[in-house]
N, C-alpha and C positions, 0 to 999 in steps of 0.2 A: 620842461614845463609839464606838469599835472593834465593828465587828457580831463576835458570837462564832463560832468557829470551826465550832459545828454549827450557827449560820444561815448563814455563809457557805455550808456543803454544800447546804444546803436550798435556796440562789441557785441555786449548780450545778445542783445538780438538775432542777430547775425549768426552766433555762435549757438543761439538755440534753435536757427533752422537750419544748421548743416546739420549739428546732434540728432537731431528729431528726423532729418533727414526730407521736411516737407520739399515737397516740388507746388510748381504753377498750378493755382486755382487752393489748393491746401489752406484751412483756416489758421488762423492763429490764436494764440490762449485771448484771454481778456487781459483787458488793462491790469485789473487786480491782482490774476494771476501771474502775468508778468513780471511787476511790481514787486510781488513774493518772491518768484524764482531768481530773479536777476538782481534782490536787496534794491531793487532802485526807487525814489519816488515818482507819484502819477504824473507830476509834470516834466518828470526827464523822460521817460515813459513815450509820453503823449508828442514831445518835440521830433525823440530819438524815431517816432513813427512817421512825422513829416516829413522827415528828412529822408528816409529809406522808400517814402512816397514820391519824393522830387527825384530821384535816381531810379525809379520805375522796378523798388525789389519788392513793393506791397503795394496793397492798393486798398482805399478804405472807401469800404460800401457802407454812408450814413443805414444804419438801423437794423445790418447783414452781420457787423465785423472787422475784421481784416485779413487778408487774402495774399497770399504769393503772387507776383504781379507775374509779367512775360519777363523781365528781367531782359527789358530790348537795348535797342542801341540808341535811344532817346535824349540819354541826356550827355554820348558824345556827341549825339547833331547839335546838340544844343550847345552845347559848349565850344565848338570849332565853327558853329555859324558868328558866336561871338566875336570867339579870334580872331576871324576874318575880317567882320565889320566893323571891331575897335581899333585893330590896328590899321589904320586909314594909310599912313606911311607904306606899308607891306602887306596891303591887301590880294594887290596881284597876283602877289609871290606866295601868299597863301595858298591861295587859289591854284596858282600853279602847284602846288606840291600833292594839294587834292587830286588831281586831273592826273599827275604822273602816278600816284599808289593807285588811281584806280586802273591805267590800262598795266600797269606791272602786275597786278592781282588778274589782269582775264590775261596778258601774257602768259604769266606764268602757270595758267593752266591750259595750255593751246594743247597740250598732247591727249591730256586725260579729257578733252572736251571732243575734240577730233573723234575719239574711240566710244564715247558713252552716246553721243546725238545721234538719232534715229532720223529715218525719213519725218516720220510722225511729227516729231519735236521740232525737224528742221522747218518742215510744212508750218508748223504754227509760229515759229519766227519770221519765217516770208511772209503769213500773212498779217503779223504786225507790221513789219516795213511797209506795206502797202495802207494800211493803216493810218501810218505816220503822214503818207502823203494827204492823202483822203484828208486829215485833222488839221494840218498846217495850211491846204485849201478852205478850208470850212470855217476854221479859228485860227489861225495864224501861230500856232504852237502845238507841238504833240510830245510836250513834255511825260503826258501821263502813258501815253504810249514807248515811250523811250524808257522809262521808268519799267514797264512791264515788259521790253524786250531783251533788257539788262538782267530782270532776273531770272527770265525763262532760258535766257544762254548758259547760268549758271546753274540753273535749278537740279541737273544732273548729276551736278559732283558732289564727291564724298565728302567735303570736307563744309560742315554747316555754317562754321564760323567765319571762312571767305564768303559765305551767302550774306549774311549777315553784315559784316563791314562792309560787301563793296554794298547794299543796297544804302548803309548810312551814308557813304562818300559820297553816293549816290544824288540824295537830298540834301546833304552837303553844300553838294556843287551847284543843285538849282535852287537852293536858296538863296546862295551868295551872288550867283550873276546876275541878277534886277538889282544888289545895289553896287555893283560897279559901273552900271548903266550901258554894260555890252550890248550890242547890236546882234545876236545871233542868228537872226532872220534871214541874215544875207545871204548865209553860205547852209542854209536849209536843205538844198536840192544835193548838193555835194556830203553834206551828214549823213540823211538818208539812204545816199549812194552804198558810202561805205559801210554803213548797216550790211546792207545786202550783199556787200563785196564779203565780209564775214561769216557768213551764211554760207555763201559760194565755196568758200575754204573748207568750212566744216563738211560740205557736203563733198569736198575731193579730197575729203582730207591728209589736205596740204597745212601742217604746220606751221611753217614757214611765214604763207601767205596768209594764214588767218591774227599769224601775229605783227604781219604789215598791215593787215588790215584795221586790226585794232590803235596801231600805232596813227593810220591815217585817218581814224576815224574820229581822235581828239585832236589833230592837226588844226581844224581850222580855229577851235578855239585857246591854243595854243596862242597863234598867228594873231587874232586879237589880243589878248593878255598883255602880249609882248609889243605891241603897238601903244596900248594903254600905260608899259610899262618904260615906254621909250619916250614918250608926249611929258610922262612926272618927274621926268632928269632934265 
């Protein structure tokens, strides 16, 4: 089958900001002139730019232009919160596979984390953990803290693109547990724990233990999943 004429634009386009080389925040030509270079009409144009809008590679400022976006990881949350929620049948199991790439991704960096975290660094993860409590006392959830201690454990390693996926698995996973209707509250005190059991490792760095720790530190909701997942057989 014939690609359609607003993907063909979306090729062009595509292909005239690798050519041209723009990066984030970079303007892009005008409709017209795009229209010219790429043969195409204003309205394949104009679609092929919505679409490159809803996948976060531009961004269109009414009355500025158009703009190289962050090119984030927006619209795989978006697309795997759906997975999750339309498939009602195998939602758990989604869930669960979330939960396993994400502690395989801070496994698999326990050596090179062990060796790069600082007092400094490690000081400012214990005082999110303490955080956590403080938040879950006050409001009953310290997702937003959990959220910020996940990336400041990674923040040190080399590699940007594990930064990046685990922070989307990330919001991923806490979008998805309110519509399973998990209980996570329960085992609060024991989450947090192993926060700081992870910390501990890093600060002995004990490899080993910081990768038990990580393993024990998605265990409890694990242990949920798999109850939710044993109650729909």
């Amino acid at each position: 089958m014939a690609p359609s004429t607003t993907q063909q634009a979306v090729e062009g386009i595509e292909r005239y900001i690798r050519d041209h080389g723009l990066r984030r925040g970079d303007v892009l030509p005008s409709e017209t002139t795009l229209c010219e270079e790429l043969d195409c009409s204003r309205s394949s144009v104009r679609e092929a730019m919505r679409t490159l809008q809803s996948l976060d590679i531009v961004e269109i400022r009414r009355g500025q232009g158009t703009f190289i976006s962050t090119m984030s990881m927006s619209p795989l949350v978006r697309g795997m919160v759906l997975r999750v929620t339309l498939d009602t049948q195998n939602s758990a199991s989604h869930l669960l596979e979330v939960v396993a790439t994400r502690e395989a991704l801070e496994s698999s960096l326990a050596r090179e984390l062990v060796e790069v975290h600082t007092p400094e660094t490690l000081g400012e993860l214990l005082s999110v953990v303490a955080n956590m409590r403080s938040s879950f006392e006050d409001h009953g959830n310290f997702a937003k803290e959990d959220r910020q201690f996940h990336a400041l454990l990674l923040e040190p390693t080399s590699n940007t693109l594990i930064r990046e996926l685990s922070d989307a698995l990330w919001q991923i996973h806490d979008q998805t547990v309110p519509t399973l209707n998990l209980d996570v509250s329960a085992d609060y005190e024991r989450t947090i724990e192993f926060h700081a059991d992870m910390v501990r490792a890093l600060d002995a760095r004990d490899v080993e233990a910081f990768r038990h720790a990580v393993h024990q530190h998605y265990l409890p909701l694990r242990e949920l999943v798999a109850k939710l997942e044993n109650s729909d057989t």
